[in-house]
N, C-alpha and C positions, 0 to 999 in steps of 0.2 A: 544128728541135731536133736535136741532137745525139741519135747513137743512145746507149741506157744503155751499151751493151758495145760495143769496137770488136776485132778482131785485125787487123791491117796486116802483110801478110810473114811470117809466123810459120812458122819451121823447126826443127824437129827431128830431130837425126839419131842411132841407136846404132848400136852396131860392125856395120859392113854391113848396115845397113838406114836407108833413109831414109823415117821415122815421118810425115812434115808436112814440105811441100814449098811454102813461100811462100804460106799459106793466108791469105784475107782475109774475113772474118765479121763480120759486125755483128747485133746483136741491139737491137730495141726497145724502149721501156718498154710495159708489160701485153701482151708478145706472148709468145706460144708458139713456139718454135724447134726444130724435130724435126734431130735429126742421124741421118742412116741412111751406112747403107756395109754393103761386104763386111766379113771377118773380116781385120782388120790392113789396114784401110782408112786408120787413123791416128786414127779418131772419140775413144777413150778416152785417147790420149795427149794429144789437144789441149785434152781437157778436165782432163787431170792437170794441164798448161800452166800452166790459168786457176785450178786451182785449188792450185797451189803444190806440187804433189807431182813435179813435174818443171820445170824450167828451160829456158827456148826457148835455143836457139841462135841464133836470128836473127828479126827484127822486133819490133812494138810491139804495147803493150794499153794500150786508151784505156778509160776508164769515163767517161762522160759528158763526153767530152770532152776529158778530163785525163790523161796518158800516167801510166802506174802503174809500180813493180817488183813481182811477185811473184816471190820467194824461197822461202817454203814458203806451207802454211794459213793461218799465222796472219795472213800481209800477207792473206793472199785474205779471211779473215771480218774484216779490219780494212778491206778496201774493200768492205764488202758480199755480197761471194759465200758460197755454201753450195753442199755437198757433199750427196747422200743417194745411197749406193752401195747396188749389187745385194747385197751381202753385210754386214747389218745391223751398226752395231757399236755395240750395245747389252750391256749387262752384266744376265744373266738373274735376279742372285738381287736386283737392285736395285730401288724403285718408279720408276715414271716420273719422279716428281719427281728424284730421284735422278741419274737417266739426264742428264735436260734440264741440270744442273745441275754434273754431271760438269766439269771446267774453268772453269767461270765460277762458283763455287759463292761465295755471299753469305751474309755473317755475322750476328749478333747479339752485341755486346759485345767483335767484334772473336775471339770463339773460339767460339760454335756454330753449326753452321751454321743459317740461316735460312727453311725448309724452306716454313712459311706461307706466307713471302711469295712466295717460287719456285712455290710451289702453289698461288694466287693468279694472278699471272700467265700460266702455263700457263692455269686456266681461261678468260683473258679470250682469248687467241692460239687456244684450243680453240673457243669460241663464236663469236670475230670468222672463222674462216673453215673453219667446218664441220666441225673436225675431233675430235668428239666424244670425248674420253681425259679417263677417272680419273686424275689426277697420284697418286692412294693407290697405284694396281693394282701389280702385281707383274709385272715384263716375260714372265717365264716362265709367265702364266697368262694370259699374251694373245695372238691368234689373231695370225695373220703380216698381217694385212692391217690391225689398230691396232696392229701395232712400228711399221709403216712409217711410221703416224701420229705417231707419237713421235720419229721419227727427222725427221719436216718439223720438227715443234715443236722441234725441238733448235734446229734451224738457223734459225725466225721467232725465238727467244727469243734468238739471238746480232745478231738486226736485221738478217738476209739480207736482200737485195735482189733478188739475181739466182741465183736457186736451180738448180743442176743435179742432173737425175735419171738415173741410170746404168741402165736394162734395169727400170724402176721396174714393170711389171708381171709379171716373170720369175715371182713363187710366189703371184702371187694366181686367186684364183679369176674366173668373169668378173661377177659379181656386187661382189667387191671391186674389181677392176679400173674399172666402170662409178662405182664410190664413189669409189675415185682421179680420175677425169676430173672429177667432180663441186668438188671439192675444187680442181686445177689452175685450173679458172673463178673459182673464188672468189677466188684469191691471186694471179689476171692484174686481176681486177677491180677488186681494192684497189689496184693498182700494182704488185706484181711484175711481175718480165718471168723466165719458164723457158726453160732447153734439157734436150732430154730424147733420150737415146739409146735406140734399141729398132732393133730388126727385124721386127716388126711392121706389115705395111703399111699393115692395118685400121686399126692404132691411131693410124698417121699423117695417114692422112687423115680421121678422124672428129675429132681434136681440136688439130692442130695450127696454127697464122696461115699459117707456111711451111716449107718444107722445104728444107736443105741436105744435098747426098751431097759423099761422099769416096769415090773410088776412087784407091786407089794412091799415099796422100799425097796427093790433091790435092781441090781442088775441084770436084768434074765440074759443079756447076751450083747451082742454088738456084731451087724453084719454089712455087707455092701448092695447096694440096688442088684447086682450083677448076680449074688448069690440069691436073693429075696425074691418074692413072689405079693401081693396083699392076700393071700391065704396063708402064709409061711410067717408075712409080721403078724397079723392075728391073730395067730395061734400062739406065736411068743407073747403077746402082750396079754392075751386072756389066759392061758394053757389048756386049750383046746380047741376043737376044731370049730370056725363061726361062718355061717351062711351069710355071705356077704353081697349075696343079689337076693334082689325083692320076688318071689316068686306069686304072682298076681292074676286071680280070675278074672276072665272077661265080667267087668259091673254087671247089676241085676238092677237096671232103674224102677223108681220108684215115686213116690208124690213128691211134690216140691217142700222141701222143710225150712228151708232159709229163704226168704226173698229180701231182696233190699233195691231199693230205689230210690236214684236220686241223692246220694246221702253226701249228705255234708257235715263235713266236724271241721270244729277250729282247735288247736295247739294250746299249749297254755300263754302264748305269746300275744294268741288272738288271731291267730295268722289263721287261714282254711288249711289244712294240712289232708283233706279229704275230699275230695270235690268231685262232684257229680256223679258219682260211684251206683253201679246197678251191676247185680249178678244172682244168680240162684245156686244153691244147690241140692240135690235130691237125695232121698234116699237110694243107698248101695252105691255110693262115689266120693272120690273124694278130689274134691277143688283145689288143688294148691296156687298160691300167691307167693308169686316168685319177685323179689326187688333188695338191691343195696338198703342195708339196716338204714333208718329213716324216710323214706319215702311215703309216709301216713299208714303206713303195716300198724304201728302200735295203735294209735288214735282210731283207726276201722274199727279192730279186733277191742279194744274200750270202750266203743261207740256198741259195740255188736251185743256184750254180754254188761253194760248199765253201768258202767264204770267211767263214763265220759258222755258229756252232754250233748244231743244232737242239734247241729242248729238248722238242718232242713234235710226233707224225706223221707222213707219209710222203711221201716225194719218188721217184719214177719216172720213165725215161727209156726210153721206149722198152721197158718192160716188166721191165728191171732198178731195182730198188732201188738210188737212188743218195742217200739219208737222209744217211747218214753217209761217205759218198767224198770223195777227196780232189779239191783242184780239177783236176789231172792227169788225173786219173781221167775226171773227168766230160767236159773236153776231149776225152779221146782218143775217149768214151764219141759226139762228134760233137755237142759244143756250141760252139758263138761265144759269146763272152761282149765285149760292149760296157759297159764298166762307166763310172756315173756321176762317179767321180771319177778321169778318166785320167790325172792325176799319182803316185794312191799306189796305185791298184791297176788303172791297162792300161797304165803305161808304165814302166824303167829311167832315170830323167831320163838319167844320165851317160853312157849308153851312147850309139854313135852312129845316127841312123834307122836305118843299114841294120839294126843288129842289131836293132832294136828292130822291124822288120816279118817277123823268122821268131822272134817271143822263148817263141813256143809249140812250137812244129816245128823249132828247129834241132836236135835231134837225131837227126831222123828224115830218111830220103833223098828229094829229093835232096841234101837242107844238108851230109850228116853219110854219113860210111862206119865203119863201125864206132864208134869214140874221134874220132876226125878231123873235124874242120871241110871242110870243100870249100866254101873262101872265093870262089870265082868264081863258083859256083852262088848264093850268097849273096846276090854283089853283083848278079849277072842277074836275080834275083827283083827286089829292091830297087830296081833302075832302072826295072824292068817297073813297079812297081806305085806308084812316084814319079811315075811319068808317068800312069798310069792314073785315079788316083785326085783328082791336081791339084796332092800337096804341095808346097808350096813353098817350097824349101829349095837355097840355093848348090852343097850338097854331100849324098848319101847318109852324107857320115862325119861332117857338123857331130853335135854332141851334140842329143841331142834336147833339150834343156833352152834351147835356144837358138831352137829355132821360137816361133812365137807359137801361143796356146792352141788357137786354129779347127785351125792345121795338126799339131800334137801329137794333137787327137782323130781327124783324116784319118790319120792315121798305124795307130791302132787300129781303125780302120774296112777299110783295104784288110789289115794284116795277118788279122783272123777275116775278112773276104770272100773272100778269098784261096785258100780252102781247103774241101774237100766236109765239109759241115754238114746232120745233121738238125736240131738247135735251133738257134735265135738267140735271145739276152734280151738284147736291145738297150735299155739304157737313157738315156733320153738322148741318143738317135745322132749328136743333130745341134748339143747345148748349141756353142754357141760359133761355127757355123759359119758360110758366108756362102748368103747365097739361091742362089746358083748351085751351092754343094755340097751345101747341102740336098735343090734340084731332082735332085741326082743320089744323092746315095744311099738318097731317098724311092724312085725308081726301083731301086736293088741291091736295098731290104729286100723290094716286090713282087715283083721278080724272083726271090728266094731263096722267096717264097713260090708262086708259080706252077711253082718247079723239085717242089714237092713240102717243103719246108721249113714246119717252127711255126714260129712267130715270137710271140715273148713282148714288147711292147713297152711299155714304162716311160717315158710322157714326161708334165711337167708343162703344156704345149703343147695345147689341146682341138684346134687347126687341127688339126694333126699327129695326134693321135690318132683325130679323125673322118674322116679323111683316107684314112689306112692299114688301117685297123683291119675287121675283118668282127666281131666281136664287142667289147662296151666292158664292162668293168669297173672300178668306183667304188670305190678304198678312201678308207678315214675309220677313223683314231683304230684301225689295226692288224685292222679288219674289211672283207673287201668289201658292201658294201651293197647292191649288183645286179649283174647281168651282161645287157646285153640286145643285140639284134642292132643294129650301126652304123645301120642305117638307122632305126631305130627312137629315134635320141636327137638331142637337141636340146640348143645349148650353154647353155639354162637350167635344164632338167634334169638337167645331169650337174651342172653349176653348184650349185643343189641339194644334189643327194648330197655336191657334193665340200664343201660345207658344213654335212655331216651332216645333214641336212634329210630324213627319210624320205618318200619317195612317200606316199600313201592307201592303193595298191594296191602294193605289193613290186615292182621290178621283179622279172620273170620269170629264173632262174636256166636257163640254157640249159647243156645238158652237152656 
């Protein structure tokens, strides 16, 4: 039998970079297909490829046998394939029915639309594979972990075949995440066949048939959970050997550098997205804040380093009230700030890396003499910390807008590394990155904490968090709900919390 999906040769190339280097792939019908790689490995382009949102250069795509064109989407849902991206794209003030119904929207008399019957169907695609959604519900009053359900059913109700999932467990809890796998079974078992991108090693080898890596454009190989190890895909995916546990000294506590209390912030909505929030942390520790993306993680961590307005309570660094400072301020004050969204608030797109690795300190010596640049000092940092850190980039002058997203956040990671810090509010350190940058700058944030540095960290990531962290703290819904010591948590229990789920007993608020 003909595999359902074929790629034969498949190149793509953009201005000075080649994306997919003669890649050859086949997927099965009811198999599960994990794609892993490094960060600009080529995994997300070759799936833009298949599903019309990019054009190959060179080679064929066969679907069961039959050489196809894709041009855009719509060739790709007219042969079957479907889309469900890491970044939902659902319409919040619409119902589900609504949502699923968006583009293919069916009538009555030829001018109402036909909502029943769209609502209807949805239930039988809800019940035939598990995926339990109100087609009435209102998207904005549903948890991230049934959009993502809405977002399959979009793509069962357009008679996908071969579904791809892009980072599909990036904002779920692991509780959701085990609801997803549940689900992937059911819709290999009626005949779909998936590929699904993640970095996730765990999650490759608990659910996937086989495994294909990309390093470099290419194919480094193709093997089975059965044959794999996450030392053996790591090593395919980086080409060489990566320390993939945290290796961590007992903390060396130290004076309190962060306090906050009380602190309240509102959303851009108006809403309180932060409420009543009090925590420290000291130096030689590092705090992690473990919660489903949205739960006031951004707005805190805005709130924390001047970048969002506080509308009540107090912020301390180091013993100064820094409430209402500017973000300069708080910088100079000896913060790092790692911010979650490194296009609109850690990077310049248009400038080029080098500026964009002293775009805090180029005033100060040695970048600057009075008014003056001292551009060679500039570019000697810049080369320093290009090579240092791994980016990789033809030139220090390309425009930053031209790297790919892993090496745009390396970019803001050796810049605040780069320089003596008492805080870090690392959020996010590693969104985007690949296992081998991860492995290394999981090593800088200890090491910054071992120098004597807090370390404030914000990732939706439970690895990452139990990993790094000497104390966890759970928000939900703008509230922390515990704080207890790392060793003390379990990723069903944070799981829990991060599902608003009170303990019996409180976790213990540790100061």
């Amino acid at each position: 039998m003909a595999p359902v999906l074929e790629l034969r040769g498949v190149s793509k190339s953009f201005p000075g970079v080649l994306a997919n280097d003669n890649i050859d792939l086949t997927l099965n019908q009811g198999e599960i297909l994990a794609l892993l790689g490094e960060n600009g490995a080529g995994k997300t382009t070759l799936m833009n490829i298949l599903y019309g949102l990019y054009t190959l250069d060179d080679g064929e795509i066969f679907i069961r046998g039959q050489e196809v064109d894709i041009h855009d989407s719509n060739d790709a849902i007219e042969q079957g394939i479907g889309m469900v991206h890491q970044h939902f794209m659902l319409v919040p003030v619409f119902t589900v029915t609504e949502n699923v119904m968006l583009g293919v929207e069916s009538t009555r008399a030829g001018v109402f639309l036909d909502r029943e019957t769209a609502a209807k169907r949805i239930r039988e695609i809800s019940s035939r594979f598990g995926l339990q959604v109100d087609p009435n519900a209102m998207i904005e009053d549903l948890p991230v972990g049934i959009q993502q359900r809405v977002e399959i059913i979009k793509i069962l109700y357009r008679e996908a075949e071969i579904l791809i999932f892009d980072e599909p467990t990036a904002v779920l809890t692991p509780q959701e995440a085990e609801e997803l796998f549940k689900v992937f079974r059911s819709l290999v078992d009626q005949g779909k066949s998936l590929i699904f991108i993640t970095h996730k090693l765990k999650e490759v080898l608990a659910i996937a048939d086989r495994i294909a890596v990309l390093r470099d454009g290419r194919l480094a190989g193709v093997t089975t959970p059965k044959e794999a190890t996450e030392a053996s895909l790591a090593k395919m995916m980086v080409g060489r050997e990566v320390i993939l546990r945290v290796d961590k000294k007992p903390p060396q506590l130290g004076e309190v550098v962060l306090e906050v209390e009380n602190l309240r912030v509102q959303d851009e909505r108006g809403l309180r997205a932060v409420d009543d929030v009090s925590l420290q942390v000291r130096e030689g520790e590092v705090l992690g804040i473990a919660g489903v993306q949205g739960n006031g993680q951004t707005e805190l961590v805005e709130a924390l380093v001047g970048l969002r307005k506080i509308e009540s309570g107090m912020v301390k660094i180091l013993g100064k009230d820094t409430t209402h400072a500017l973000p300069r301020e708080i910088t100079e004050a000896g913060t790092a700030h790692v911010p979650e969204d490194r296009q609109q608030d850690g990077l310049v797109l248009s400038f080029p890396v080098v500026d964009n690795l002293v775009l805090n300190t180029y005033y100060l010596p040695p970048f600057a003499k009075g008014i003056s640049l001292k551009h060679d000092e500039i570019e000697k940092a810049g080369l320093k910390r290009v090579e240092l850190f791994d980016i990789r980039t033809p030139s220090i002058f390309l425009p930053t807008s031209n790297l790919s997203g892993g090496n745009q956040q390396k970019v803001i990671v050796a810049r605040e590394f780069s320089r003596p810090i008492r805080l870090l509010i690392a959020s996010q350190p590693t969104r985007g990155l690949d296992i081998g940058s991860i492995e290394y700058i999981h090593r800088r944030i200890l090491q910054k904490r071992d120098e004597g540095c807090a370390v404030l960290l914000v990732s939706p990531e439970l690895d990452e968090i139990m990993g790094l962290s000497d104390r966890i703290a759970v928000i939900f819904e703008g509230n922390i709900l515990g704080i207890m010591p790392a060793d003390e948590a379990t990723k069903e229990r944070l799981g829990l919390l991060m599902a608003g789920i009170q303990e019996k007993e409180p976790a213990a608020v540790v100061a």
